[in-house]
C-alpha positions as protocol buffer text, in pm:
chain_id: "A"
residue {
  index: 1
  type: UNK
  ca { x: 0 y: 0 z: 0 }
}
residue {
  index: 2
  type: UNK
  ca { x: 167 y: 276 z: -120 }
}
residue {
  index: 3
  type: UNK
  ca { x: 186 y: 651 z: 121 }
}
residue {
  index: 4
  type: UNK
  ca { x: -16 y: 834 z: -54 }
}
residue {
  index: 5
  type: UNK
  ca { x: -348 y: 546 z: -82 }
}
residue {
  index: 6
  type: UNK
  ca { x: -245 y: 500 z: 311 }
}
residue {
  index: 7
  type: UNK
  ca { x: -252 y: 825 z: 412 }
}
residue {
  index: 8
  type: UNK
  ca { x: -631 y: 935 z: 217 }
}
residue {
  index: 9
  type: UNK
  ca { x: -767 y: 552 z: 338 }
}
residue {
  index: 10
  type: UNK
  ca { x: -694 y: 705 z: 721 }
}
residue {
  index: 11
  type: UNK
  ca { x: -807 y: 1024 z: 661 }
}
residue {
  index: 12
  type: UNK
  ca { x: -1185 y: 908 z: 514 }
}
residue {
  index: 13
  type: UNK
  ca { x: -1185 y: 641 z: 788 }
}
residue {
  index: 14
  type: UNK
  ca { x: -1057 y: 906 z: 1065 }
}
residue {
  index: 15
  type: UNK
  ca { x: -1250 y: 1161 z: 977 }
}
residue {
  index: 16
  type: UNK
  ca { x: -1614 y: 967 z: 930 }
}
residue {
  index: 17
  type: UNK
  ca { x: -1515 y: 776 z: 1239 }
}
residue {
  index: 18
  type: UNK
  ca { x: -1479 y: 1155 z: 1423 }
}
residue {
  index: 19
  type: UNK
  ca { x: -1823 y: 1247 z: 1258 }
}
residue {
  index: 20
  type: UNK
  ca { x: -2006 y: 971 z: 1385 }
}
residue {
  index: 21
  type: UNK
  ca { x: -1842 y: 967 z: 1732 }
}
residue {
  index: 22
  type: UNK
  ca { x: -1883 y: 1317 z: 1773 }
}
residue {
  index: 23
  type: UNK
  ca { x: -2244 y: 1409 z: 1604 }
}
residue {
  index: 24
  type: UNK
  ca { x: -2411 y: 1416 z: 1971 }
}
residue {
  index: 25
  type: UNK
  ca { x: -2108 y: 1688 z: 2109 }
}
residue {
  index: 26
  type: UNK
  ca { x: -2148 y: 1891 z: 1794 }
}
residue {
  index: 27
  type: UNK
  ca { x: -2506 y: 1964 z: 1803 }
}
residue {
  index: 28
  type: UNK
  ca { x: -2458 y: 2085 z: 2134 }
}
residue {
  index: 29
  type: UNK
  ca { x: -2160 y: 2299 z: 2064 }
}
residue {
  index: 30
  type: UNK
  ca { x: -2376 y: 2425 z: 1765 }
}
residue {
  index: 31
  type: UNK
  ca { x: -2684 y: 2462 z: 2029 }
}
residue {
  index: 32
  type: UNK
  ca { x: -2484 y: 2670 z: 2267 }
}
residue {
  index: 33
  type: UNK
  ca { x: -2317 y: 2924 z: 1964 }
}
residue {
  index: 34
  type: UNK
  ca { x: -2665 y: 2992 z: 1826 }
}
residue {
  index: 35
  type: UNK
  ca { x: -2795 y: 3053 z: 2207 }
}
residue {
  index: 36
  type: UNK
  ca { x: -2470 y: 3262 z: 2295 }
}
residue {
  index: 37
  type: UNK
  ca { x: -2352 y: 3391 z: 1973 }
}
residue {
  index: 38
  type: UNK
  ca { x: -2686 y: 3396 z: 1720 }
}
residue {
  index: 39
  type: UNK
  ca { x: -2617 y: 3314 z: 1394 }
}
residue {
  index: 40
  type: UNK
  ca { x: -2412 y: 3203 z: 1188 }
}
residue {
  index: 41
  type: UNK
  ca { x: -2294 y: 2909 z: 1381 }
}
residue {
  index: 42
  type: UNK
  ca { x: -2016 y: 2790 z: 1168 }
}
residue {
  index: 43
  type: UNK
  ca { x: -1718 y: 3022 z: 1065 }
}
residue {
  index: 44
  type: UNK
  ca { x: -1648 y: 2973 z: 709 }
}
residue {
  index: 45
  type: UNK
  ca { x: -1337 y: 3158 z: 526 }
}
residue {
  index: 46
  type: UNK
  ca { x: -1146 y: 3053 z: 175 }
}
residue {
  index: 47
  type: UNK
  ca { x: -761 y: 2929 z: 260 }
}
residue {
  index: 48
  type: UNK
  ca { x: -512 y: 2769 z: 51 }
}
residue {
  index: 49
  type: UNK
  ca { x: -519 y: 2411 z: 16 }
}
residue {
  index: 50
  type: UNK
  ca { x: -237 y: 2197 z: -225 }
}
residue {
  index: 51
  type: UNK
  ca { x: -71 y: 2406 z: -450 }
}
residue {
  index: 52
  type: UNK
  ca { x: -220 y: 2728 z: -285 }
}
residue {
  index: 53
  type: UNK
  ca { x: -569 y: 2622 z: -478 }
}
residue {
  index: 54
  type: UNK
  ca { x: -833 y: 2792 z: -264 }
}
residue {
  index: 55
  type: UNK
  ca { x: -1088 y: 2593 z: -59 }
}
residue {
  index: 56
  type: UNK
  ca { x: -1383 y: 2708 z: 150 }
}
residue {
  index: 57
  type: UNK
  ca { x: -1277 y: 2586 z: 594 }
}
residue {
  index: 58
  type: UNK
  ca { x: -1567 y: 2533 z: 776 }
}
residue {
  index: 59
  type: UNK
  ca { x: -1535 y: 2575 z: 1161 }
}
residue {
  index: 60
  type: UNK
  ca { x: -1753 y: 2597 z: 1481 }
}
residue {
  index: 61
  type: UNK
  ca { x: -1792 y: 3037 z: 1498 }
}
residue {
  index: 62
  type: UNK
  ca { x: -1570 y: 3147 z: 1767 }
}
residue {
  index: 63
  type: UNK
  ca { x: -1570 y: 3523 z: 1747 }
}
residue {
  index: 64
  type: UNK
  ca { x: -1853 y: 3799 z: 1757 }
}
residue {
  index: 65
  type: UNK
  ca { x: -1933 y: 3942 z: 1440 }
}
residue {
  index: 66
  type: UNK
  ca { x: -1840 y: 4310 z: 1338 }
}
residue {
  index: 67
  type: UNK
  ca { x: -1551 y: 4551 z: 1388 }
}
residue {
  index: 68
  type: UNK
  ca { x: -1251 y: 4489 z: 1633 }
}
residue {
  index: 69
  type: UNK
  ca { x: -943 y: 4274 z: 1679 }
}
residue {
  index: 70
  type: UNK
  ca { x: -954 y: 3930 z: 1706 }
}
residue {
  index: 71
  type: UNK
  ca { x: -841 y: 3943 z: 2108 }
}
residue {
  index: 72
  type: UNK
  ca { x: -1207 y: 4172 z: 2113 }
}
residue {
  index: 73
  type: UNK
  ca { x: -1418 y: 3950 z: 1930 }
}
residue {
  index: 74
  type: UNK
  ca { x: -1316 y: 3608 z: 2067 }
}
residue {
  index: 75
  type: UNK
  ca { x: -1593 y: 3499 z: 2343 }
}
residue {
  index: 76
  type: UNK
  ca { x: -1545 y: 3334 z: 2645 }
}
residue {
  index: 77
  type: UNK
  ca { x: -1728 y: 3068 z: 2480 }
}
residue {
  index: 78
  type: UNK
  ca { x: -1461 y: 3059 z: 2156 }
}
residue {
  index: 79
  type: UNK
  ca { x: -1158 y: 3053 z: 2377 }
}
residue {
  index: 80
  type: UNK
  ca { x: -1314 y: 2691 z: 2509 }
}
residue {
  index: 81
  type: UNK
  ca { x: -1354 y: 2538 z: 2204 }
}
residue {
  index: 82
  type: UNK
  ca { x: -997 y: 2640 z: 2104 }
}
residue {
  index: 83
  type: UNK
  ca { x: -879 y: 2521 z: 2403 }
}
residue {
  index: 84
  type: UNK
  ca { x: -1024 y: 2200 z: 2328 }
}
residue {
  index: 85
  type: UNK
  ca { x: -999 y: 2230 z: 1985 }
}
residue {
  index: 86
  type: UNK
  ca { x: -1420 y: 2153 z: 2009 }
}
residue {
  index: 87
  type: UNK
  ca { x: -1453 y: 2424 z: 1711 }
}
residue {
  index: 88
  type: UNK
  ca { x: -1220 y: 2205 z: 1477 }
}
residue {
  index: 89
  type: UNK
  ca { x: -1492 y: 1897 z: 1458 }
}
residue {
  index: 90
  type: UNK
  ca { x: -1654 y: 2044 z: 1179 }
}
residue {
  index: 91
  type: UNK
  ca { x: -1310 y: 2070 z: 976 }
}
residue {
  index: 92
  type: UNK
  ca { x: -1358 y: 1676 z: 928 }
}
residue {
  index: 93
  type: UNK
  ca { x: -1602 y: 1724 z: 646 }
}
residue {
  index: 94
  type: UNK
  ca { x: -1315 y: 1932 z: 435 }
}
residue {
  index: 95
  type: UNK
  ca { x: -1080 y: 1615 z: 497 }
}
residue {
  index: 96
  type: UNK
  ca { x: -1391 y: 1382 z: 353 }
}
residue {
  index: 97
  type: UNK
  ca { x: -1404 y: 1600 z: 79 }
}
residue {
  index: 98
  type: UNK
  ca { x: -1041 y: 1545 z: -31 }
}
residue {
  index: 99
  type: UNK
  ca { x: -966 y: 1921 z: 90 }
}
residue {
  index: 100
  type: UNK
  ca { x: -771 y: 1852 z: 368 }
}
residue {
  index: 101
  type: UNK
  ca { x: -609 y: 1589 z: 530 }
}
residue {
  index: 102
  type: UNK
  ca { x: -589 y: 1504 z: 878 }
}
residue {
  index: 103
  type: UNK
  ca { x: -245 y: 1553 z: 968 }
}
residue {
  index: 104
  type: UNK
  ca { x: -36 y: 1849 z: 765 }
}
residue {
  index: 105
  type: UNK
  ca { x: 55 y: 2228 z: 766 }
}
residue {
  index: 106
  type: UNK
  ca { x: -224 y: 2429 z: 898 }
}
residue {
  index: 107
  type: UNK
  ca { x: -417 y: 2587 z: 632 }
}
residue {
  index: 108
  type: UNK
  ca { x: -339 y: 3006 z: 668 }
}
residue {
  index: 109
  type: UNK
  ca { x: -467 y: 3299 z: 517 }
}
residue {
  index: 110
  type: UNK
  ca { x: -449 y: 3367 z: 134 }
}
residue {
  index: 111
  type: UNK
  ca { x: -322 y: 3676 z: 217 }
}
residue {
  index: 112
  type: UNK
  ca { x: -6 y: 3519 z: 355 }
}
residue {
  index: 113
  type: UNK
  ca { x: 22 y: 3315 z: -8 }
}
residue {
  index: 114
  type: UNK
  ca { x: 255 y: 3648 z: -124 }
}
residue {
  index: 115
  type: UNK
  ca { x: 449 y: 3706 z: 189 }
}
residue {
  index: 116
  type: UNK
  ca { x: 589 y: 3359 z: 193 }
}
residue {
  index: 117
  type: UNK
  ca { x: 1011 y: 3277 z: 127 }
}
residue {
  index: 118
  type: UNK
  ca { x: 1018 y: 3024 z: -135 }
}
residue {
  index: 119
  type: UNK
  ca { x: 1113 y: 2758 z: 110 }
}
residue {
  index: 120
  type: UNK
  ca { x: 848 y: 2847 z: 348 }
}
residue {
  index: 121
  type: UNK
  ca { x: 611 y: 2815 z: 47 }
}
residue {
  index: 122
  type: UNK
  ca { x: 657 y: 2452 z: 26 }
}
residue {
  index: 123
  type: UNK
  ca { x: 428 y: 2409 z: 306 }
}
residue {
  index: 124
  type: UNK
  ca { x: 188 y: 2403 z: 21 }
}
residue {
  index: 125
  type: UNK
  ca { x: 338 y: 2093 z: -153 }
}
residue {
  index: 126
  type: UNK
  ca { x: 67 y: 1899 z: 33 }
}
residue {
  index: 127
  type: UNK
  ca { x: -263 y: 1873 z: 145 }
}
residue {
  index: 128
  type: UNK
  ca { x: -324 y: 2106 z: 477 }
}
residue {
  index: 129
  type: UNK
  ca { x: -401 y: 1946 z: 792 }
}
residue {
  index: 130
  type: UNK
  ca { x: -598 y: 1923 z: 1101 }
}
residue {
  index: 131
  type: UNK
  ca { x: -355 y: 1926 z: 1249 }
}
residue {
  index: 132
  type: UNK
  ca { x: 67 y: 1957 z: 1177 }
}
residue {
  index: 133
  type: UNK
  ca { x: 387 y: 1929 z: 1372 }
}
residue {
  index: 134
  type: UNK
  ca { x: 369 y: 2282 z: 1481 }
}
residue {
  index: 135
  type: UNK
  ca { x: 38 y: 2217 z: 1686 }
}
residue {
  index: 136
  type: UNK
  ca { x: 126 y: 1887 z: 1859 }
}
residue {
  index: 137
  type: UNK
  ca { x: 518 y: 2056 z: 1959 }
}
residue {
  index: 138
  type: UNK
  ca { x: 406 y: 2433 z: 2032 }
}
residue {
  index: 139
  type: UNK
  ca { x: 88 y: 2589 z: 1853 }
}
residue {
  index: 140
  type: UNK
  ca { x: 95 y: 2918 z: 1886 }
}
residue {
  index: 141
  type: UNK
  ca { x: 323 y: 2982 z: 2151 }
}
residue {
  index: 142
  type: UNK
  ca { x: 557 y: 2952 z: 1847 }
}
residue {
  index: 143
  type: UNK
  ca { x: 693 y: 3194 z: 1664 }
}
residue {
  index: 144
  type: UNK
  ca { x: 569 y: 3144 z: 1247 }
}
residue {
  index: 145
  type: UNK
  ca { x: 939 y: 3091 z: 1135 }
}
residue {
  index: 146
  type: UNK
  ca { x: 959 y: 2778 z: 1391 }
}
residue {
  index: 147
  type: UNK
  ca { x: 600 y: 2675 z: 1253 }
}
residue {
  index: 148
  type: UNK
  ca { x: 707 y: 2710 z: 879 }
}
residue {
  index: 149
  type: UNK
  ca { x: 1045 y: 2515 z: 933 }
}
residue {
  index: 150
  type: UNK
  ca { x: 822 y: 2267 z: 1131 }
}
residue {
  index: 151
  type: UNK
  ca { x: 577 y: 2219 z: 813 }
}
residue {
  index: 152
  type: UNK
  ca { x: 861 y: 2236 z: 547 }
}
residue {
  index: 153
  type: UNK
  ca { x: 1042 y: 1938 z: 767 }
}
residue {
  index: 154
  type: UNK
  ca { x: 732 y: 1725 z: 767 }
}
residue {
  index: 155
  type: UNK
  ca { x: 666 y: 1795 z: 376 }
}
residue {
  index: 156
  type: UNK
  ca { x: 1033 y: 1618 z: 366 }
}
residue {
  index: 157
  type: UNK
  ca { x: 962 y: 1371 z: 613 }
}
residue {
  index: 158
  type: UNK
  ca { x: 601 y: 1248 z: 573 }
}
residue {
  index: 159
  type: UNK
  ca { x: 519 y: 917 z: 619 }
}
residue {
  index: 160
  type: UNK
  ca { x: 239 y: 742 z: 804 }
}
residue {
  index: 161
  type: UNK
  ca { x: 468 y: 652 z: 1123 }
}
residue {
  index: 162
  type: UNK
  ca { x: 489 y: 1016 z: 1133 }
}
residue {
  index: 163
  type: UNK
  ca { x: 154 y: 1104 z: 1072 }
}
residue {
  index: 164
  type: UNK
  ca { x: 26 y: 845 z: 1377 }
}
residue {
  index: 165
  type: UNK
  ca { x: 276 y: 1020 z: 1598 }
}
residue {
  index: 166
  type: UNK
  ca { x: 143 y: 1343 z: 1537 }
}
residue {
  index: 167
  type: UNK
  ca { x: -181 y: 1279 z: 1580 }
}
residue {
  index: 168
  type: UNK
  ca { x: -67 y: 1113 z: 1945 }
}
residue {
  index: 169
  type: UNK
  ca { x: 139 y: 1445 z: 2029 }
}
residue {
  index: 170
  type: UNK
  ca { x: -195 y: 1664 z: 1918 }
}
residue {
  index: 171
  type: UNK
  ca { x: -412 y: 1451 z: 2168 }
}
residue {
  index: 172
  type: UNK
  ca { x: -160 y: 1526 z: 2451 }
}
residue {
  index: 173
  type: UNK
  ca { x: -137 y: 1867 z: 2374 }
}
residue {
  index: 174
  type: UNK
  ca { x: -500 y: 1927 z: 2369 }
}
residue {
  index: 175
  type: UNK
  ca { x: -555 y: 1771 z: 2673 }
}
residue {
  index: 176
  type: UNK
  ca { x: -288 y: 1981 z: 2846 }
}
residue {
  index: 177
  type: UNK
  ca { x: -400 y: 2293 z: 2674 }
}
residue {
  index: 178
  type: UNK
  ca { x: -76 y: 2417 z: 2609 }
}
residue {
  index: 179
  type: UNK
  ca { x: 41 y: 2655 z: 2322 }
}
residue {
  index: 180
  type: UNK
  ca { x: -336 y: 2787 z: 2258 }
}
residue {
  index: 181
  type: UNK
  ca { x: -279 y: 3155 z: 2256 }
}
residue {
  index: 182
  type: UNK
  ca { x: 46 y: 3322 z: 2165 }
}
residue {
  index: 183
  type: UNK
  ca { x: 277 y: 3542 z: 2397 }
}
residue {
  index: 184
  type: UNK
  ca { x: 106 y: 3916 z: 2461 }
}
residue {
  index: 185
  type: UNK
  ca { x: -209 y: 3756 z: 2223 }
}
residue {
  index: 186
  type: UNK
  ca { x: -524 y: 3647 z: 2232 }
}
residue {
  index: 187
  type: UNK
  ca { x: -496 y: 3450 z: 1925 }
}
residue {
  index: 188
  type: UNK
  ca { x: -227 y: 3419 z: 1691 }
}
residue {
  index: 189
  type: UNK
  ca { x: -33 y: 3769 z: 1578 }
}
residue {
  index: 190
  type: UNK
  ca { x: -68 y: 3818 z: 1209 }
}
residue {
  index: 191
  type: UNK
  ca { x: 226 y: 3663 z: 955 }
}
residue {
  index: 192
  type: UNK
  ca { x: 372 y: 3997 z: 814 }
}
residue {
  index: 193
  type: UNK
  ca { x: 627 y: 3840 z: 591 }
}
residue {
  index: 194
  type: UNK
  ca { x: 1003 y: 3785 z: 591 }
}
residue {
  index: 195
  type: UNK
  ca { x: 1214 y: 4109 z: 625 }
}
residue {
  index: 196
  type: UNK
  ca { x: 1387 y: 4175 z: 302 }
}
């Protein structure tokens, strides 16, 4: 069985298997947005996927609608389920749908597709992830050039064995909690490119 046939066979099998497991925990979460937050309840935005081809994420909604940083916007609520990583269970339909997969570089802003290095852009030579090295070793208590040589070392070193072990290191990281916000943020600070 070849990498490639491996790796999409987990990710339909992981993902439904998430779907099913977690269709009771969703429609709460979904209950509780709508009740807290109104409508929408899902956060949808257009990132890169393979190649930098644009795709349409679907998330749980985290943030209030309307003007103001992200550190002003993000509920009490949101900062839960990104603690938990609860507002990433809806993610597992883009990995169904061949969008995603579930372990590989975090999908970014478009915006960022410009600002890239050329070696950083190889992030892009696969399909983006759930989740990536630079969530299970760090998140966002990293800075983005230790998250981009993180995703250009697992586009060089992919394999299943390492795929299995990051999805082990995300599940101890989630349940710790650690890495969710960065230093001095609420979120994560915006990618302003490499200085020239």
């Amino acid at each position: 069985m070849g990498y490639d046939y491996g790796k999409r066979l987990i990710d339909v099998v992981g993902a439904a298997s998430v779907l099913v497991l977690s269709a009771p925990v969703q429609v709460g979460v979904a209950a509780v947005i709508r009740l807290r937050m109104g409508r929408p309840v899902l956060f949808r935005q257009v990132r890169p996927g393979r190649d930098g081809r644009p795709f349409e994420l679907v998330k749980f909604r985290t943030m209030r609608t309307g003007p103001g940083a992200d550190g002003e916007r993000l509920t009490r609520l949101g900062r839960f389920l990104r603690a938990t990583s609860l507002d990433e269970l809806p993610t597992m339909w883009n990995v169904l749908r061949g969008d995603m997969s579930l372990v590989g570089p975090r999908p970014l802003l478009m915006s960022y597709l410009e600002r890239y290095s050329p070696e950083q852009a190889r992030r892009h030579e696969v399909r983006p992830g759930v989740t990536g090295l630079a969530q299970a070793r760090g998140r966002n208590a990293l800075s983005w050039e230790e998250k981009f040589a993180l995703d250009v070392w697992y586009v060089d070193h992919r394999s299943l064995r390492l795929d299995l072990r990051v999805l082990v290191e995300t599940a101890v990281a989630v349940v710790r909690r650690k890495g969710v916000v960065a230093p001095g943020a609420a979120t994560m600070t915006e990618f302003l490119g490499n200085a020239r």
